[in-house]
N, C-alpha and C positions, 0 to 999 in steps of 0.2 A: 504494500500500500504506500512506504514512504516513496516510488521510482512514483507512484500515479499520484501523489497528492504535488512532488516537482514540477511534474511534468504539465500536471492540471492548473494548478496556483489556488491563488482562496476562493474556496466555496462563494459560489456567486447566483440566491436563489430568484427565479420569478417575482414579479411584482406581487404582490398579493390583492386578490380583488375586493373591492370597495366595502360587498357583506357577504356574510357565510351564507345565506342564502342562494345570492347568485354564483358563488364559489361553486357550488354543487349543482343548482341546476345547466350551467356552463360546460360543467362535466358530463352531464347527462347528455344534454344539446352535441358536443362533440365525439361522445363514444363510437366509435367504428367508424368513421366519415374524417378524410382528407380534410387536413386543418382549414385549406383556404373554401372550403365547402360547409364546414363545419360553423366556424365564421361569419359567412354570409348568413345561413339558418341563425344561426346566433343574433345578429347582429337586426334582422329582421323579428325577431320573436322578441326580443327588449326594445325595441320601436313599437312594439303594441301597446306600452305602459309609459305616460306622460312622464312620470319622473322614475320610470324604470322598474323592473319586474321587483314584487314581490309576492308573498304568499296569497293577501288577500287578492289583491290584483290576477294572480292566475285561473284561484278558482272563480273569478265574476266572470270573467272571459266566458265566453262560447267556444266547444271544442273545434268547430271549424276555422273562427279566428287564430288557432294555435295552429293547426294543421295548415292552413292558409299562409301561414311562417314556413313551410317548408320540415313542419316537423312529420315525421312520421304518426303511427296511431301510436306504437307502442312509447316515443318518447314524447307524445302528448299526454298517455297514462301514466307515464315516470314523474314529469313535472307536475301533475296534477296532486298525485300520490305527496310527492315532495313537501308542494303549499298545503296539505291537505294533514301532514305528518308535522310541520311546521306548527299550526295556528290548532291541533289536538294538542299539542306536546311533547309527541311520541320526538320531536327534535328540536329541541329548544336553544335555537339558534343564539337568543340572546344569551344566555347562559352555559354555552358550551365548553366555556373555559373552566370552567368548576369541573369537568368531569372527567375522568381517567380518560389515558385514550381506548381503551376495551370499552368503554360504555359507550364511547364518541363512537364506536365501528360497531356496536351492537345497533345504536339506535341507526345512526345510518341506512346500516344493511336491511333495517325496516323496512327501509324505499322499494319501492319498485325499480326494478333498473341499477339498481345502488348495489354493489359486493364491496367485501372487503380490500381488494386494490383500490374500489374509488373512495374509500373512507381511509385508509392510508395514506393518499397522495394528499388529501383534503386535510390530515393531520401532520403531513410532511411541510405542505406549499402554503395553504393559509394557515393554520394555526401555527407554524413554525415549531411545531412538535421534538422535542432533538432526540428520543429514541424508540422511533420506529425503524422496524428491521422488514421491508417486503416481501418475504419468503418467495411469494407466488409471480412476482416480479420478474420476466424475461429477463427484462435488459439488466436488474442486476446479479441474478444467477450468472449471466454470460460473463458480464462487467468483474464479478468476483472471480470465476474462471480466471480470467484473461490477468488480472492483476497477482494472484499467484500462480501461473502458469499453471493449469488442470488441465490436462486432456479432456475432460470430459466436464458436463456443465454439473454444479453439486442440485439435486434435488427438491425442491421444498422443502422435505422435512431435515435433508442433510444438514442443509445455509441455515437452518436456525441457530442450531448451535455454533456454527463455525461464526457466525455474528456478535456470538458474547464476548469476547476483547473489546468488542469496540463500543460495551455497553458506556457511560451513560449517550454516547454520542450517536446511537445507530445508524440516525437519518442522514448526518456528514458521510459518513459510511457506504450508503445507498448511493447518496448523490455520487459520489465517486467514482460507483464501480458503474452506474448511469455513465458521466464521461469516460473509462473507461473501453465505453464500446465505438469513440468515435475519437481519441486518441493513442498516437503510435508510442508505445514505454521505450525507454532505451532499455538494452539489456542489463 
């Protein structure tokens, strides 16, 4: 890790968005859809809301004006589910800093549409969470390969533990082994 932390320089995270709301539904909006595509759908479905998407605001909406966005059915029943999980409780955005991150990815994964990678990254990039470890995470399975030279990529359940050194820091961790797969190490 110390050739990729040289190699890389300091941790340099994403903007963080404006509120944990749109933080997630963002994530929703862009799941499996090419960023500059993802984007427009985006960019068009928070033009439906005068001063910008929230919970109340999604559920007033009419599902054709969501879909009318360029969303699909099923990430119009994601963000529904979402405002819907928001203004019950079941994700109480304004208060999410009070709660572990397992109960932050519990209530989450409540959503529709919601798993645990997108409650991680949501605990990695806005809450700035510092130790989350992604097990299930492609790029840093690969990214951890690649930084201690593995033939082979470690598992899910292997990378858990091989992530404990770097506890309290996981998510520095992650981001790393993230760059990792799109920079060359010296030997």
């Amino acid at each position: 890790m110390r050739r990729l932390v040289a190699a890389v320089g300091p941790i340099a995270l994403r903007e963080r968005h404006a509120d944990n709301f749109n933080a997630v539904a963002r994530s929703i909006v862009f799941q499996q859809l090419a960023g500059a595509a993802a984007l427009a759908i985006y960019n068009r479905f928070a033009a439906l809301f005068e001063d910008g998407p929230t919970p109340q605001g999604v559920l007033a909406l009419p599902e054709t004006s969501l879909r009318g966005a360029g969303l699909s059915a099923a990430k119009t029943a994601a963000l529904r589910d979402l405002a819907l999980k928001s203004v019950d409780g079941t994700v109480p955005f304004d208060s999410l800093d009070g709660l572990d991150d397992e109960e932050i990815v519990s209530r989450l994964s409540a959503v529709r549409g919601v798993g645990r990678w997108t409650a991680e990254m949501f605990l990695i990039f806005q809450l700035r969470r510092p130790d989350v470890w992604p097990i299930d995470d492609l790029g840093v399975r690969r990214g951890y390969a690649i930084a201690h030279r593995l033939a082979e990529l470690p598992v899910p359940k292997a990378l858990g533990p091989l992530g404990e050194p770097f506890r309290p820091f996981r998510s520095a961790a992650a981001w790393y082994c993230w760059r990792a797969n799109d920079t060359v190490l010296p030997d």
